[in-house]
C-alpha positions as CSV (number, residue, x, y, z in Angstrom):
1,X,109.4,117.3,139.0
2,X,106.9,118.8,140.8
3,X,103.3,120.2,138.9
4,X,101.6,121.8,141.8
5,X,99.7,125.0,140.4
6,X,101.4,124.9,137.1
7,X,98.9,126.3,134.4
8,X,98.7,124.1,132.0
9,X,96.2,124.9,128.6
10,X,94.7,121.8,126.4
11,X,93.3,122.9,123.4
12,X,91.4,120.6,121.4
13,X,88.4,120.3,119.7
14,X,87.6,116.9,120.8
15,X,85.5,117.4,124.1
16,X,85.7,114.2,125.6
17,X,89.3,113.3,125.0
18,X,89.9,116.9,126.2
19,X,88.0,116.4,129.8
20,X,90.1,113.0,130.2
21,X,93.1,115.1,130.1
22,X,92.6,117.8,132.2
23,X,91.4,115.2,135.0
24,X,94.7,113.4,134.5
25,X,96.4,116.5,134.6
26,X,94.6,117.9,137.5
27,X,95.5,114.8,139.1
28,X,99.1,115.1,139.1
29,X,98.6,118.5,140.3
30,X,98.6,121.0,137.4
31,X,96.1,123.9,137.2
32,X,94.5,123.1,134.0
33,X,92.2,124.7,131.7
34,X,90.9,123.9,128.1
35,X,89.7,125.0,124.8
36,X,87.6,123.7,122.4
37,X,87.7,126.4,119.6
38,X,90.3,128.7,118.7
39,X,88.5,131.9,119.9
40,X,88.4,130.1,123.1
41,X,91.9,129.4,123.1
42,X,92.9,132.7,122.3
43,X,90.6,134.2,124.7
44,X,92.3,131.1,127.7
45,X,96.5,132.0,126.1
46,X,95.0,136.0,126.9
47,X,93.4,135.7,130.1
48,X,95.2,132.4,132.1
49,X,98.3,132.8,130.5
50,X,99.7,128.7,130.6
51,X,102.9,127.9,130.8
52,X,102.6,124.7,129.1
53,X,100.0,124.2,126.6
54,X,99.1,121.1,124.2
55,X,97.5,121.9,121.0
56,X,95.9,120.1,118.9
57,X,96.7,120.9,115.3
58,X,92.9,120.2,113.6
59,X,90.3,122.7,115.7
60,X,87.3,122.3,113.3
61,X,88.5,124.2,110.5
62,X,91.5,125.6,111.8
63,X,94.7,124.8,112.3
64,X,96.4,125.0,115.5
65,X,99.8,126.4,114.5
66,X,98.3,129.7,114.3
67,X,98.0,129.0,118.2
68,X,101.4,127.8,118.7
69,X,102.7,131.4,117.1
70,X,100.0,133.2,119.4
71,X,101.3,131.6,122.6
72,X,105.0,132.2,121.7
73,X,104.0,136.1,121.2
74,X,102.0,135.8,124.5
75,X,104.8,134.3,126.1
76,X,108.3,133.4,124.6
77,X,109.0,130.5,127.6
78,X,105.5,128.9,127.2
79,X,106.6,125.2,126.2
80,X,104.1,123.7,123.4
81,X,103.2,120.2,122.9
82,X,101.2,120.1,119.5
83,X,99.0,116.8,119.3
84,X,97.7,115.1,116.0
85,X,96.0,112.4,114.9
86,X,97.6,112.6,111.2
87,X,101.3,112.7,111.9
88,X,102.9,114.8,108.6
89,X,106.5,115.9,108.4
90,X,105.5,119.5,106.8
91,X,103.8,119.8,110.1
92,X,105.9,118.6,112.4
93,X,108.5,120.7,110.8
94,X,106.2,123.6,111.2
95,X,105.0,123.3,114.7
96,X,108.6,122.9,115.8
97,X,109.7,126.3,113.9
98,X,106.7,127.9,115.1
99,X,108.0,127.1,118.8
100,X,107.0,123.8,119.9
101,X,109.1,121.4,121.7
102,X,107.4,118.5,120.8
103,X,104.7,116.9,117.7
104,X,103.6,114.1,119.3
105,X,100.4,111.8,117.7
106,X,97.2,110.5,119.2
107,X,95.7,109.3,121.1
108,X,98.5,110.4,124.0
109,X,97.8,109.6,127.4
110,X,98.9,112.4,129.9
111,X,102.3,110.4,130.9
112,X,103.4,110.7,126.7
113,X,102.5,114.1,126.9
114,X,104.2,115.0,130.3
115,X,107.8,112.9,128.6
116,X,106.9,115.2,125.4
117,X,107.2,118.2,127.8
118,X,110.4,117.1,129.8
119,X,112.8,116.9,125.6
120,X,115.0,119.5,125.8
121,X,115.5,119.9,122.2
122,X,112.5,120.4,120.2
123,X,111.7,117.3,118.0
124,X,110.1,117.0,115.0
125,X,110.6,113.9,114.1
126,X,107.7,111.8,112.8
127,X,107.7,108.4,112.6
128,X,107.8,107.9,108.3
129,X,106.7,105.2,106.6
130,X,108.4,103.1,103.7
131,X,105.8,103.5,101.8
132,X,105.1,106.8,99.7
133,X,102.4,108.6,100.3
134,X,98.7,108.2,98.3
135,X,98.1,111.3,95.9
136,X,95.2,111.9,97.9
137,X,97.7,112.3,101.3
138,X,100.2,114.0,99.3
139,X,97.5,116.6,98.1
140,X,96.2,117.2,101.7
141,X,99.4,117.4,103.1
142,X,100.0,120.6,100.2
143,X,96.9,122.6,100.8
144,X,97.8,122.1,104.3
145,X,100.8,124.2,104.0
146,X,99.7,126.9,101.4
147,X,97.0,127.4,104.0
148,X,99.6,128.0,106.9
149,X,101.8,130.0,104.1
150,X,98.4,132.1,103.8
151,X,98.2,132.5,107.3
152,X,95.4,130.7,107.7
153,X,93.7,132.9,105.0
154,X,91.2,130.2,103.1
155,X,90.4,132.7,100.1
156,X,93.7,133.4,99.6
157,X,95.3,129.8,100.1
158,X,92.4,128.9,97.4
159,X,93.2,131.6,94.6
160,X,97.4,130.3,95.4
161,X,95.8,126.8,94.8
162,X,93.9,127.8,91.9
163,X,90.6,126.5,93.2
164,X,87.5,127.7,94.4
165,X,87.1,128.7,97.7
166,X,84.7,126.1,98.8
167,X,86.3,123.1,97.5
168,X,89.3,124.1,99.4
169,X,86.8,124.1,102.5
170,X,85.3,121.6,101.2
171,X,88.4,119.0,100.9
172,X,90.1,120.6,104.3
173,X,86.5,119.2,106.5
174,X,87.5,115.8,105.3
175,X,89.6,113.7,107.5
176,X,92.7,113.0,105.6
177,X,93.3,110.0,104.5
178,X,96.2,107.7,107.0
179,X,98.8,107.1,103.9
């Protein structure tokens, strides 16, 4: 398959494991660009308009399935790879009905992102453990999607949650735990 020139956008907040993946991608001979916020990547989907774009669903406080929904409306035929380092099911479920072909979990190397890219059918399924899930997982895992139910909205996901504002900021800023 050949890359040359194709504008590919990598959105994650992680800058260092973002700038090894536009040089592999750069290698193989896509024209890549990257975001580390989501103003930035809204400002990139706008102005450089990617073809293929991998997202990364934690951008500091955000979540990057609003991004997913903004490069579908930008572009119907823009194929999504959404990256993670906490592979959920509600998510995966999610990024794949917001659009994305493929929920893959990291750290991906640029040839496990380029296979992600080459499904045909989108994929959401998450390797899933035996095990159940700790209360703690299970509770992160919920505010996650009242908070993409809220579109994003923290105040509002907090009075659906019944709790205050800042604890729900408070408890998203944590790294969830794995299980």
């Amino acid at each position: 398959m050949n890359h040359d020139n194709v504008r590919m956008l990598i959105i994650d907040d992680d800058e260092v494991y973002c700038s090894v993946l536009s040089d592999a991608f750069i290698r193989r001979g896509f024209d890549v660009q990257s975001a580390h916020t989501e103003e930035q990547a809204t400002e990139k989907i706008d102005d450089f308009e990617p073809e293929m774009a991998v997202v990364d669903l934690r951008l500091g406080r955000s979540s990057g399935l609003h991004l997913i929904k903004r490069l579908k409306q930008k572009d119907e035929n823009t194929k999504v790879v959404m990256l993670t380092g906490y592979a959920s099911i509600v998510t995966a479920v999610e990024a794949v009905k917001l659009g994305a072909i493929q929920y893959i979990t990291k750290p991906a190397n640029a040839d496990e992102i380029l296979a992600a890219f080459e499904q045909q059918n989108a994929d959401s399924g998450v390797k899933v453990s035996d095990k159940p899930l700790s209360v703690k997982r299970l509770e992160w895992e919920h505010m996650q999607k009242v908070l993409l139910e809220c579109g994003g909205n923290v105040s509002e996901a907090a009075r659906q949650l019944n709790m205050h504002r800042r604890t729900l900021q408070r408890k998203l800023a944590k790294r969830p735990v794995r299980q």
